[in-house]
C-alpha positions as CSV (number, residue, x, y, z in Angstrom):
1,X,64.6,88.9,84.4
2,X,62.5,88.2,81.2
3,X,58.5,87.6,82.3
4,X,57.5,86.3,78.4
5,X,58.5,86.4,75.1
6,X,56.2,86.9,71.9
7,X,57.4,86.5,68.5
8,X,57.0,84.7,65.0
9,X,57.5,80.3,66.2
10,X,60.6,79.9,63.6
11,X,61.8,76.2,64.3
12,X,60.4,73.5,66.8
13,X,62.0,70.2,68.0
14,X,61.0,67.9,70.3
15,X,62.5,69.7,73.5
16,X,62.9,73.3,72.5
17,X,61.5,76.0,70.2
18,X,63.4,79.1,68.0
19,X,61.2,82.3,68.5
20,X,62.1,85.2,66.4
21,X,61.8,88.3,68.0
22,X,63.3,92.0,66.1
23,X,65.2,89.4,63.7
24,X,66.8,87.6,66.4
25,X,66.5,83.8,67.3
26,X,65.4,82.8,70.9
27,X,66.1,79.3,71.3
28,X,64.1,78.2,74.2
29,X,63.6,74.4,76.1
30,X,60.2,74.0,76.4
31,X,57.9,70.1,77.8
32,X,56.1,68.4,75.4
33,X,52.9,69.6,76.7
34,X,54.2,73.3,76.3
35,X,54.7,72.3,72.5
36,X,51.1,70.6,72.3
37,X,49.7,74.0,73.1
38,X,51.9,76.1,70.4
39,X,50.8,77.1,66.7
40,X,52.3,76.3,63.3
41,X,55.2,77.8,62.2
42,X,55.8,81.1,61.0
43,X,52.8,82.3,63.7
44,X,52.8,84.6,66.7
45,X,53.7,82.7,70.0
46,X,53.4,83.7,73.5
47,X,56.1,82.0,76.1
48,X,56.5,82.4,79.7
49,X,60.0,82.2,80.4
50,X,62.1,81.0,83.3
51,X,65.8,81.8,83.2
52,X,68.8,79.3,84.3
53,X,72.2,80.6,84.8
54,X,74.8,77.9,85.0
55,X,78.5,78.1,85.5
56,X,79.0,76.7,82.0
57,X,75.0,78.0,80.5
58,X,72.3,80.2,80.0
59,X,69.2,78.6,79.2
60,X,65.7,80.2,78.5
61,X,62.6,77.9,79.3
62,X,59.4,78.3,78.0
63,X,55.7,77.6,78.7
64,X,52.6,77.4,77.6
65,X,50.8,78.9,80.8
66,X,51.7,80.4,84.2
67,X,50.8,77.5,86.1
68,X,53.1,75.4,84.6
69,X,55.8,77.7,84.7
70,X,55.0,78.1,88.5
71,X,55.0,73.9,88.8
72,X,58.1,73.9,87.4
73,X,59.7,76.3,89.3
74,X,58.6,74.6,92.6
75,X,60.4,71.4,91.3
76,X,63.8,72.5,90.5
77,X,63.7,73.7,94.1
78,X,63.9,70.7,95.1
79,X,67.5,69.0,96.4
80,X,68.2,66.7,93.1
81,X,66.0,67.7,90.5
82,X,67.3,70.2,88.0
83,X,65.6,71.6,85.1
84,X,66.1,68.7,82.6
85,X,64.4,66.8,85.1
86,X,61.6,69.2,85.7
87,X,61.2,69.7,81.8
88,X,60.7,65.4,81.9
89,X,58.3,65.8,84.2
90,X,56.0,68.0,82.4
91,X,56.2,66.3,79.3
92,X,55.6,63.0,80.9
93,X,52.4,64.6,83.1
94,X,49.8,67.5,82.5
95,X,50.4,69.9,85.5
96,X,46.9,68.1,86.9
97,X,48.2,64.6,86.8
98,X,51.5,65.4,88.5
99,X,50.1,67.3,91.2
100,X,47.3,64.3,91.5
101,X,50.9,62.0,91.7
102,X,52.1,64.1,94.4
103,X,48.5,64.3,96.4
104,X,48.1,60.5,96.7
105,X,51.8,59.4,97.3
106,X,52.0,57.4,93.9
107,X,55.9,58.0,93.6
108,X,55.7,54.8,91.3
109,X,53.8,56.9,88.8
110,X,56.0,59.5,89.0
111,X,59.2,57.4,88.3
112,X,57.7,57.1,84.9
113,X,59.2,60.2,83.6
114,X,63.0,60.3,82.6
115,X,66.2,60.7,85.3
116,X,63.8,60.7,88.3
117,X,64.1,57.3,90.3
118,X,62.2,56.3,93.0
119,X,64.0,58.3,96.1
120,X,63.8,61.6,93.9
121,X,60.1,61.4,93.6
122,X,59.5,60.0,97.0
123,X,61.5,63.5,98.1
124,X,59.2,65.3,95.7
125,X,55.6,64.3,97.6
126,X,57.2,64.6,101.2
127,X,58.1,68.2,100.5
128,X,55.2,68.8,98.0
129,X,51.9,67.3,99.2
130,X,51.2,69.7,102.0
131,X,51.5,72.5,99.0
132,X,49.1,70.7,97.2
133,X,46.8,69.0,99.6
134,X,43.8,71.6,99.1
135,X,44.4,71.1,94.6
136,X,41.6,70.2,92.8
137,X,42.5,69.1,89.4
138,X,40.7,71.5,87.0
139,X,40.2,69.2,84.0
140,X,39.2,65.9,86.2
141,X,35.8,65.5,88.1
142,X,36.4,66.5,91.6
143,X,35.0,63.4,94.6
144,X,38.0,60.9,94.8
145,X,40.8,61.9,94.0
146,X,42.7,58.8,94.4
147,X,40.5,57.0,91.8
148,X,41.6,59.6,89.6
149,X,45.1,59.2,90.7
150,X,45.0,55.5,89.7
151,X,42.0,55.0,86.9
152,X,42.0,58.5,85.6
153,X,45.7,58.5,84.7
154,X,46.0,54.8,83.3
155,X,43.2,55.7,80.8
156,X,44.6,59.2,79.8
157,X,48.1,57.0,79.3
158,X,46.0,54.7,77.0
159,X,44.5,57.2,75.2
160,X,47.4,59.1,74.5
161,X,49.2,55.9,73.4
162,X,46.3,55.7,70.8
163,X,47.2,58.9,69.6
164,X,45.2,61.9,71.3
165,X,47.2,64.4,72.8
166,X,47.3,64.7,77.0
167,X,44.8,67.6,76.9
168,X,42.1,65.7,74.6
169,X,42.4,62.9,77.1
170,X,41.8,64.3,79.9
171,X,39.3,65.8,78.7
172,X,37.7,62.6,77.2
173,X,38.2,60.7,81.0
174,X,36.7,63.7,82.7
175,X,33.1,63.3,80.5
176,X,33.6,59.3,80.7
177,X,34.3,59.3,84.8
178,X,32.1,57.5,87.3
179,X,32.6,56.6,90.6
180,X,33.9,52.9,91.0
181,X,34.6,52.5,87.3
182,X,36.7,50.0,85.9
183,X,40.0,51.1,83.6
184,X,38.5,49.5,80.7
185,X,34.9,50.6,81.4
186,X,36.6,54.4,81.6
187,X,38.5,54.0,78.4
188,X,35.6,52.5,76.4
189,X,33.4,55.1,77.8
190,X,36.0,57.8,76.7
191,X,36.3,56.6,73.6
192,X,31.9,56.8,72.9
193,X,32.0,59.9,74.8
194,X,30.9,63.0,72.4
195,X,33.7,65.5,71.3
196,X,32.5,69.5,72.2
C-alpha cells in the first residue's frame, strides 16, 4: 500500500523512528543499519516502507534502500521467521554479509543475530542460496567468496566492536583484502588503510 514516506526525522530509538509528515507522527520499526544511514533530527528523511497487518497490529517498516527492503521481504517469507526476526537480521548483518552467510552455508554466522537458532537459519540457506548464488557482494572484492564469508566478516565484526559503523568497515576490509590473508593481517591492514 504505501511505497515511501518523506518527512521531518522527529524521534529515533534504537529499533524504530517517528517521521512527521502534514503534522502527523509515523512511527516506523526500522534495523540498525537503516538508522546508520538516517540524518539528525529535525531533517528531511526518506523511508521505504513495508506494511504488516496482524490480527492484533499494524506496523510500518522502514528502510534505508530498496535492496534492503527487498532482503527483508524475502525473509519473512520464510516458514518461522517473522519481521522481528527479519529486522534482527539486518541489524546484526549489512544486506552484503547476510547474503555472503547464505551463499557459503555459514548458518553458524547467522545464528548470531537475535531469535534465529540454528534450524531457522539452516531453513534460511536451503531456500535462499539458489536465489543468491550468482550475488556479488557490492562493497567486498569479488574472487572468493568464501574467504570473505569467513575473514571478511570476522574483521568487519572487529572493527565495528571498535567503534566504526558496518558501512565504514566494510569499506575498510574491502581496501585491506588480499587473497590468503590472515584475520589479524586484514584488520591491521584495515586499520593503516587510507580513508577516501
Amino acid at each position: 500500500m504505501y511505497e515511501y514516506i518523506i518527512g521531518s526525522l522527529e524521534e529515533q530509538a534504537l529499533d524504530y523512528v517517528v517521521i512527521d509528515l502534514h503534522h502527523m507522527g509515523y512511527k516506523i520499526k526500522v534495523s540498525a543499519n537503516t538508522l546508520n544511514e538516517l540524518p539528525n533530527l529535525h531533517s528531511e528523511a526518506k523511508l521505504y516502507l513495508h506494511q504488516v497487518i496482524k490480527d492484533d497490529e499494524v506496523a510500518l517498516y522502514g528502510f534505508a534502500t530498496t535492496d534492503e527492503r527487498e532482503i527483508f521481504r524475502t525473509i519473512i517469507g520464510i516458514s518461522g521467521i517473522g519481521p522481528k526476526a527479519a529486522t534482527g537480521l539486518l541489524s546484526q548483518f549489512s544486506r552484503d554479509e547476510l547474503i555472503s552467510h547464505i551463499i557459503n552455508e555459514d548458518a553458524k554466522s547467522i545464528t548470531r543475530a537475535p531469535g534465529i537458532g540454528i534450524k531457522t537459519a539452516s531453513r534460511m540457506i536451503l531456500e535462499l542460496k539458489d536465489r543468491y548464488k550468482d550475488y556479488a557482494p557490492m562493497h567486498l572484492p569479488m574472487g572468493g567468496v568464501k574467504a570473505l564469508s569467513d575473514t571478511a566478516s570476522e574483521a568487519v565484526n572487529g572493527l565495528v566492536g571498535l567503534g566504526y559503523s558496518i558501512s565504514e568497515a566494510s569499506e575498510m576490509v574491502a581496501r585491506a583484502y588480499l587473497p590468503e590473508i590472515t584475520l589479524e593481517d586484514l584488520i591491521k591492514g584495515a586499520l593503516r588503510a587510507p580513508k577516501h
